[in-house]
C-alpha positions as CSV (number, residue, x, y, z in Angstrom):
1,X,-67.1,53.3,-85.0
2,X,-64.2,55.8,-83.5
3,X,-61.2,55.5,-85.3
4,X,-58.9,53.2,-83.4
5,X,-61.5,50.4,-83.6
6,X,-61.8,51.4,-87.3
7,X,-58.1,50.5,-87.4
8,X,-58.3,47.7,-85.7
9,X,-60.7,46.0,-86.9
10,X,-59.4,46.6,-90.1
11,X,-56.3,44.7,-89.4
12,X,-58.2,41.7,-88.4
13,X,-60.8,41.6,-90.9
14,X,-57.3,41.5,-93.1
15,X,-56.0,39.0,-90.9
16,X,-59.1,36.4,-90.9
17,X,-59.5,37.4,-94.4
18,X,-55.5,36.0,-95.7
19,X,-55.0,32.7,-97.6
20,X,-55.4,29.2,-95.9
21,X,-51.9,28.9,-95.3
22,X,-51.9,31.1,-92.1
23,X,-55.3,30.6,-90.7
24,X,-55.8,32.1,-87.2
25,X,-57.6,29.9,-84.7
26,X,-58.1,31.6,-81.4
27,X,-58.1,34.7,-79.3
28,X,-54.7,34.7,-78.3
29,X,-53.5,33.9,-81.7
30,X,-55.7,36.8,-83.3
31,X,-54.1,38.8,-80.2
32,X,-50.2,38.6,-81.4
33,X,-51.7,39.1,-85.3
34,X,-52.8,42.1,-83.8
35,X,-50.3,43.3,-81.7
36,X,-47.6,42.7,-84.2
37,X,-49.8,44.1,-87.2
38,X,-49.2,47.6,-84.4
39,X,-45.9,47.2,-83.9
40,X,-44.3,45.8,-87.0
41,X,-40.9,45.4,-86.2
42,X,-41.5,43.5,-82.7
43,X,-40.8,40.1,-81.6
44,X,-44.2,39.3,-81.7
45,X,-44.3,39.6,-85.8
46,X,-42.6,36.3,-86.0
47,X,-44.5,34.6,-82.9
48,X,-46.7,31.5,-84.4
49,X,-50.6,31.0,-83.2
50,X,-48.9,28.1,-81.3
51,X,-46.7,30.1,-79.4
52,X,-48.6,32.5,-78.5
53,X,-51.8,29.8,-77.3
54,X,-49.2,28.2,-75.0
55,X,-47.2,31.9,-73.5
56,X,-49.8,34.4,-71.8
57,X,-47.1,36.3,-70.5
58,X,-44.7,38.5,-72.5
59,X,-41.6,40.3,-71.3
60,X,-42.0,43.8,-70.0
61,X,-39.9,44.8,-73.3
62,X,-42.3,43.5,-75.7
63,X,-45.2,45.4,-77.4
64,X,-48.5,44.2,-76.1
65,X,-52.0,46.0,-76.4
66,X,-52.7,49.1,-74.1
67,X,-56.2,48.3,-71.8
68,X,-58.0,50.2,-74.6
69,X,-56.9,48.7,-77.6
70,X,-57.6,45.1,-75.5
71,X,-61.2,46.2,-74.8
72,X,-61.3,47.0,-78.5
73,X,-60.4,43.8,-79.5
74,X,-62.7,42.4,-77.3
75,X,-66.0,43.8,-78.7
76,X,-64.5,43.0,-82.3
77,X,-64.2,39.9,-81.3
78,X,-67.5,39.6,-79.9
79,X,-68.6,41.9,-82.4
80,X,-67.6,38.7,-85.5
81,X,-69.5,35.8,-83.2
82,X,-72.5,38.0,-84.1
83,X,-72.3,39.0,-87.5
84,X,-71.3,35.4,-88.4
85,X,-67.7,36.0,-89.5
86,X,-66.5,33.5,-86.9
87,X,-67.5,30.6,-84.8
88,X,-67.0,29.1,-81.3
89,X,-65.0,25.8,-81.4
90,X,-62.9,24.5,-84.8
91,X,-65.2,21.2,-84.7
92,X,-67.1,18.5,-82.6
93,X,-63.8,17.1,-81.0
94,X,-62.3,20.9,-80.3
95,X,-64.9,22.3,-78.9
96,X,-62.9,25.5,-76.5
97,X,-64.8,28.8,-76.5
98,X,-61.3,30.9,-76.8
99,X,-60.7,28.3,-80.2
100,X,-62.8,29.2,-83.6
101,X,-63.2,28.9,-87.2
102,X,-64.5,31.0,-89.9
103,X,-68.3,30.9,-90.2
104,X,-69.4,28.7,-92.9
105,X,-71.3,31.5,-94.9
106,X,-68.3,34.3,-94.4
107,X,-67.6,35.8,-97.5
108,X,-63.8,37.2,-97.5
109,X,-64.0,41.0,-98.6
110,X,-60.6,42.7,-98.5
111,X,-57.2,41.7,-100.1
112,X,-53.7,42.0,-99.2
113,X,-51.1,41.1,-96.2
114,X,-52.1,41.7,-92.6
């Protein structure tokens, strides 16, 4: 794995591995985590999962991810369907590919903030 998906992927498995309180449920959400995880003192740090489900397009001022780092996150994602880590859909009535949950059998390994 090169480095910057190391890094990456890091900052999600931190992300989808934090405390019920701040659960992330889709792409875009996941997206902002990420993008403000990069870029810590952005806007996008205090965007909400709601927010950012509802607003695909940012200002021109505001951080977003270069076309690598996107493509990254991508096969991450991808890359967490198949190892089990996450789920298509949060349940029976919400059912939206870009929506999931954590996997049933997911084990959390790392601690701290995102």
């Amino acid at each position: 794995m090169n480095t910057r998906k190391k890094e990456i992927r890091d900052i999600i498995d931190r992300i989808i591995d934090e405390p019920a309180g701040s659960p992330v449920h889709s792409f875009e959400g996941l997206k902002v985590r990420v993008i403000a995880a990069l870029n810590p003192q952005s806007e996008s740090a205090r965007a909400s999962e709601e927010t950012a489900a509802m607003v695909y397009s940012r200002e021109p001022h505001e951080p977003d991810l270069s076309p690598d780092d996107w493509a990254l996150l991508s096969e991450i994602y991808w890359d967490l369907i198949v190892d089990r880590i996450i789920t298509p859909g949060l349940d029976a009535q919400n059912r939206e590919f870009c929506r999931f949950r954590i996997h049933s059998e997911y084990v959390p390994r790392l601690k701290g903030p995102a």
